[in-house]
N, C-alpha and C positions, 0 to 999 in steps of 0.2 A: 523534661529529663535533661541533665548536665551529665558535663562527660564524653561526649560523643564524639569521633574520632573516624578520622577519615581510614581506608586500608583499601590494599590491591592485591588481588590474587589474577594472576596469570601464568600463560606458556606465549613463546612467542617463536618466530624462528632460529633469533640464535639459542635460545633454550631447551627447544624442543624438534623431533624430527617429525616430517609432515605424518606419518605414520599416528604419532599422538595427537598431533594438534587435529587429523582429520577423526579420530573419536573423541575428542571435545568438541568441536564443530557445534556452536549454538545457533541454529537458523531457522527460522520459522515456528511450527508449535514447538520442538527445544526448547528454542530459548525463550518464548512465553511462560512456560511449563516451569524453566526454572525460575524466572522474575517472579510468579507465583507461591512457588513453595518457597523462595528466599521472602518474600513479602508477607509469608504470614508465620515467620518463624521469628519470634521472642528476640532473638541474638541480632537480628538484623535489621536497622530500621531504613535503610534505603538500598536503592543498587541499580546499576546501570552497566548491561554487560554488552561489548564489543566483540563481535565474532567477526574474523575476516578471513582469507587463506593464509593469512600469513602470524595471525596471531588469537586469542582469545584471552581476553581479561574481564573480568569483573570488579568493578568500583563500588565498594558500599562505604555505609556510615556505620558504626557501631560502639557501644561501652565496653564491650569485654572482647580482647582481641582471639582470646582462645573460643571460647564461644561462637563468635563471630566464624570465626576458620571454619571447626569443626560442622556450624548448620552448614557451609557452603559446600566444601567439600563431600555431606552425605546426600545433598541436591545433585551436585554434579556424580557420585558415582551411580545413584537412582537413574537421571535421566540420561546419563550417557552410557548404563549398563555397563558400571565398571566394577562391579562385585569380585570376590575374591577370587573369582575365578577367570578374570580378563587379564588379557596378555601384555596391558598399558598400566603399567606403575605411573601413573600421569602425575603424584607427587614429588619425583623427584627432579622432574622437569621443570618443577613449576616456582614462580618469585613470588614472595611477600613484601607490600610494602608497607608501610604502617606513616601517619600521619603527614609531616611536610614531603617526606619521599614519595609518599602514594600522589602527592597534589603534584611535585614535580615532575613526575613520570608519567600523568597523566597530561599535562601542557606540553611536556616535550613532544608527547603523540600526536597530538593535536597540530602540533606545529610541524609535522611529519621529519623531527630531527631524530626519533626512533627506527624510523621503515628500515624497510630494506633498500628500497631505490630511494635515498635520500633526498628531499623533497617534491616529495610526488605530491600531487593536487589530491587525490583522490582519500585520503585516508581523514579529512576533516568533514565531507560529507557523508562517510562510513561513520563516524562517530557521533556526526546530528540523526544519523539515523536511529542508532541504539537509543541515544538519549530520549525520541520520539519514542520508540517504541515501551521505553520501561515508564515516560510518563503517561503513557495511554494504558498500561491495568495499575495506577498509582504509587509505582515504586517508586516516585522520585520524590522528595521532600525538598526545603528549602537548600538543606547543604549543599546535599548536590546539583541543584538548580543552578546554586550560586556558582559552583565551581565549574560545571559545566557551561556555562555563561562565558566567564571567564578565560574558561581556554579554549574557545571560541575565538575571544576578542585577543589574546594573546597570540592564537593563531594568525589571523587578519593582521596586527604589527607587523609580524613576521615578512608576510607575503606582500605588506604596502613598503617597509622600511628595508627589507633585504630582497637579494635578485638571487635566492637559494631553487627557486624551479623552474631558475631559467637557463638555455642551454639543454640539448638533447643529450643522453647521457646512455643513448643505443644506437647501433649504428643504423637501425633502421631509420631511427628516426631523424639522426644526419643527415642522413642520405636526403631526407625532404626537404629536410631545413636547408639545407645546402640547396637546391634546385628553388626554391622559394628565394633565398638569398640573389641569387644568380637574376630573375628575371624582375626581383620586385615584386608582382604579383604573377598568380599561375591561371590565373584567369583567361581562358582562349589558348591559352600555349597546350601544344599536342604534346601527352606525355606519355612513353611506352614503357609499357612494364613489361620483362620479358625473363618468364618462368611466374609460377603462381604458387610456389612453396608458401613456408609460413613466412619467411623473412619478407617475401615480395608481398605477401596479405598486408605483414604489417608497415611495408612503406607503402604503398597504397591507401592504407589507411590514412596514416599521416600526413597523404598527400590531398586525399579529400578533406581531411578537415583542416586543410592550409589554402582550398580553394580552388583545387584542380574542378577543370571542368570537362576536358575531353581526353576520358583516359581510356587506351587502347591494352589491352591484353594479351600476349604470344606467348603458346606453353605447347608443347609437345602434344598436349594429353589436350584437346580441345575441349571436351569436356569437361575438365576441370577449371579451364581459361574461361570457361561460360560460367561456371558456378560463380567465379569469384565475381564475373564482370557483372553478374547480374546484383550480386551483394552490394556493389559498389557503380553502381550507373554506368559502367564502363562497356567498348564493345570488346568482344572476345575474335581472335585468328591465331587459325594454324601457324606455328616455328616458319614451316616451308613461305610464309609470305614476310618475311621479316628483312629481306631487303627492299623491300619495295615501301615496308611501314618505315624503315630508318629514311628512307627518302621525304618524308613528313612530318616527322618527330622534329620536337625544340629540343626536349629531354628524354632521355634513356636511362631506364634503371633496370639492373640486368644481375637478378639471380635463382640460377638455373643449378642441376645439379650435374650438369655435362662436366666431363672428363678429363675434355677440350678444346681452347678459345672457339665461343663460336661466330664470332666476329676475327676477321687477321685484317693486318696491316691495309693490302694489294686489294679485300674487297670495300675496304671504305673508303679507300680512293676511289675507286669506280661510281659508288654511293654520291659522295662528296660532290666531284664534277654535274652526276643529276641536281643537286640540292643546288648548283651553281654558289657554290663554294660559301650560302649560307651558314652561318653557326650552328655545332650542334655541341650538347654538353652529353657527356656520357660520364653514369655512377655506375661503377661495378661493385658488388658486395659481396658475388661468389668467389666462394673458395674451392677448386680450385678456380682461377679467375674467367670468366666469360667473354672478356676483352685482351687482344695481343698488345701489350706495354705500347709497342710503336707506336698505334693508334693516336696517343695521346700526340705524337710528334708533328702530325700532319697540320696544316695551317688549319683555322676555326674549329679547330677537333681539341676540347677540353676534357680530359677523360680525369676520372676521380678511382682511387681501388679503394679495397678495404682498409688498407695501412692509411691512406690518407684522411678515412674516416674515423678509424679506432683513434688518430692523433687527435683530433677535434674531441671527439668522447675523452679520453685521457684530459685533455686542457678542459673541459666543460666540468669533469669532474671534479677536478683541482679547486676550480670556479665555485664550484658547491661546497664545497669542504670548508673554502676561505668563508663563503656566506655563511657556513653554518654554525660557526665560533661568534659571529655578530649574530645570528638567531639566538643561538645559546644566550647571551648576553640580557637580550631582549625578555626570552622566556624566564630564567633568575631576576629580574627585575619585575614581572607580574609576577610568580612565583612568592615575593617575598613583600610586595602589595597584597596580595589576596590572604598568607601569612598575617599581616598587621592585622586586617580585616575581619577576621578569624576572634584575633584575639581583643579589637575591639567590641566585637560580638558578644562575645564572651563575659569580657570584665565588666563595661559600661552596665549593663545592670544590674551587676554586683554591687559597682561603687553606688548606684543610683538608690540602691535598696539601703544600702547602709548606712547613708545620710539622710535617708529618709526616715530608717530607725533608729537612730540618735538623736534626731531633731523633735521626733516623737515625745519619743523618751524627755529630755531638756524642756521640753514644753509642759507636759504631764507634770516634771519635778516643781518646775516653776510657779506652775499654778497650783500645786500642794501649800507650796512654802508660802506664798503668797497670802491663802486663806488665812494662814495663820499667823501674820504680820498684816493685821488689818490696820494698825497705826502707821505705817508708812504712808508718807506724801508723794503725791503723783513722780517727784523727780528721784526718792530715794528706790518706788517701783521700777523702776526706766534702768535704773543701775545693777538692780537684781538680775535684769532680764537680762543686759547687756552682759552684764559676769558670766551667765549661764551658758550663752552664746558664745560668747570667747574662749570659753573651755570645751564646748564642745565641738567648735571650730579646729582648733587646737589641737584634741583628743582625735578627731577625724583625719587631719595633713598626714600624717606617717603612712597609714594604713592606705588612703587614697593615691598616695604620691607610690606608691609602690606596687597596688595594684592597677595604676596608669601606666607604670614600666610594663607591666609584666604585658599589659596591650599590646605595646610596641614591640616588643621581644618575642610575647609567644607566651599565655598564661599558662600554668601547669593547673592542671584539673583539679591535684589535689591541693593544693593552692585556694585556688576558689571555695574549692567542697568544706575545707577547711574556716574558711574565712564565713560563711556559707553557716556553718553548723555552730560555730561559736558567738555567732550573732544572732542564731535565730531568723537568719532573712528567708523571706519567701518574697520570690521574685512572680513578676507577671505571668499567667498561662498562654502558653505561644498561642501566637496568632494563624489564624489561615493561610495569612498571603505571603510568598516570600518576598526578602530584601527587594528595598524601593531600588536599590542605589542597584542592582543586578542587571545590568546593559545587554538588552534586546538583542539575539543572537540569528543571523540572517537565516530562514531556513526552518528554525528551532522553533516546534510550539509550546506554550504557558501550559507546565505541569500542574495536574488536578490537586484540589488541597492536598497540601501537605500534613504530615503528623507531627511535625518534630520544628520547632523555630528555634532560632539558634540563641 
């Protein structure tokens, strides 16, 4: 089958409010359910669909864009129960893209210059995933194996040739990177967390996977200081012993929901003279602040607040922005590689078929003519043949040389079909296996035959 065309149906955050995006929600049997009914409907010959919280799209292949739509569309309002009588118009949230837009907007995603946290790691193994799961009941064919391959590897440029996810761009996670910064490694350094909100969950977090190893916990609510501590290997104490813990701590990170400071000036001098006037770094992140300003003034007392954090996020951000016009750059350049690819897919056994049905033909004439010029000497036959060649050589340049453009450019389908129908060509029947040349994607398993070879 020729013709076949790439398109993108989604919702995403900035399109859609979580309200809709959570009744499209494709996970589990969902989105099996629909890989399924999109898999065995006519309109649609491949599809690879992405459910995350922040977005849901579907990638297929298809000949007829209306067609196409329409099967997807009465899959999704089937299995997400969006019948006439649901309160989620989920059509008018939603984007189409059709052909090299649907392939760029899938690489950009890939390459996480779509997200929301712009360059997050996480959003290219949410899409090896889809990819597994739609080649495991055979929704994937070569196209999109190939494309999926592709912005895979477009992805990997990104993250080896730009520094877009790098830099904390929360202040939580500041907060770690900074305390990681300060000692080099967090290995053996005593680090106190004090409150066990969400904000303290998640510097903690980031503080164990930066390699803390002995983390202390002080929360009001002891109880909840144990849950976390025990989440995270850490030991849990009562608020009431937290001068005695600043007396041990290398680092402090301190957000609590108090009123306030509950650290002043006067008691961290007292602190201070125990520690024998070792160093101590302190991150304040609550708002209002946990820490009295002075603090910071006293000799080996380096105190950090929230403003001095948000400035780091603000500049990290920047940081990401500049990298992400060089990601950009990267991704348009696969983007219009895989493009060319496309279209040598495409033409190459067009031209391939045509020269082969000319040469047919010129051969067939030849030896007509021939039978019938039996008084020809061996050198006046050599001249017969050469003429016939020459002209069909000839008669073949314009047509070849035009449809080797249109490779490089982008073939129009009806172009081919065209070229296709006035020649009588009947090209090869696809093969099983996709493209040789489709670069091994880390993660990603080799989809089941395919139906469709391009």
């Amino acid at each position: 089958m020729h013709g076949m065309e790439y398109a993108l149906f989604g919702v995403n955050h900035r399109t859609a409010p979580l309200a809709v995006r959570e009744r499209l929600a494709l996970n589990g049997p969902r989105l099996e359910a629909v890989l399924q009914r999109l898999r065995g409907q006519e309109a649609v010959e491949e599809a690879v669909i992405l459910s995350t919280c922040n977005r849901v799209e579907l990638y297929i292949t298809a000949a007829d864009r209306q067609a196409a739509w329409q099967a997807t569309a009465d899959a999704l309002r089937e299995i997400c129960e969006l019948g006439p009588g649901a309160e989620v118009d989920f059509e008018r949230h939603l984007y189409k893209l059709w052909g090299v837009d649907a392939i760029g907007h899938l690489f950009r995603v890939a390459s996480s210059l779509d997200s929301m946290v712009l360059g997050e790691p996480q959003i290219l193994g949410q899409l090896k995933t889809a990819y597994a799961a739609a080649a495991e009941v055979g929704a994937v064919g070569p196209r999109l194996n190939r494309a999926m391959h592709r912005a895979f590897s477009a992805a990997k440029r990104v993250r080896t040739e730009t520094q877009i996810g790098e830099g904390g761009i929360s202040v939580a996670y500041v907060a770690a990177q900074l305390a990681e910064r300060i000692f080099g490694s967090l290995k053996g350094r005593q680090v106190l967390l004090v409150g066990a909100g969400e904000m303290a969950e998640l510097a903690a977090r980031h503080l164990k996977d930066a390699g803390t190893t002995e983390l202390t916990i002080a929360n009001r609510s002891l109880e909840r200081a144990q849950a976390l501590a025990d989440a995270l290997q850490g030991v849990a104490h009562p608020l009431e012993e937290l001068p005695h813990l600043l007396e041990v701590a290398d680092i402090v990170i301190t957000s609590t929901g108090s009123p306030r400071a509950l650290l002043r000036r006067r008691h961290l001098q007292t602190i201070m003279r125990a520690r024998k006037q070792r160093p101590i770094f302190l991150i304040d992140i609550a708002v209002p602040r946990d820490i009295e300003p002075g603090c910071g003034e006293l000799d080996n007392v380096y105190l950090y607040d929230v403003d001095d954090l948000q400035q780091v996020v603000a500049d990290n951000v920047a940081e990401r922005r500049r990298e992400a016009e060089r990601a950009q750059r990267i991704v348009t350049e696969e983007v219009e590689r895989f493009v060319q690819w496309i279209g040598e897919a495409d033409v190459v056994p067009t031209v391939v078929a045509l020269r082969e049905r000319f040469h047919a033909v010129r051969a067939q004439e030849v030896e007509r003519a021939l039978r019938k010029l039996q008084h020809l000497d061996e050198h006046d036959r050599r001249v017969v043949e050469a003429l016939a060649n020459a002209l069909t050589n000839k008669l073949l340049h314009p047509p070849s040389v035009a449809l080797k453009r249109y490779a490089q450019e982008g073939a129009p389908p009806e172009a081919l079909e065209l070229v296709r129908d006035l020649f009588d060509l009947h090209l090869p029947q696809p093969s099983a296996e996709a493209p040789a040349e489709a670069p091994a994607a880390e993660g990603a398993p080799a989809p089941p035959a395919p139906r469709l070879r391009l």
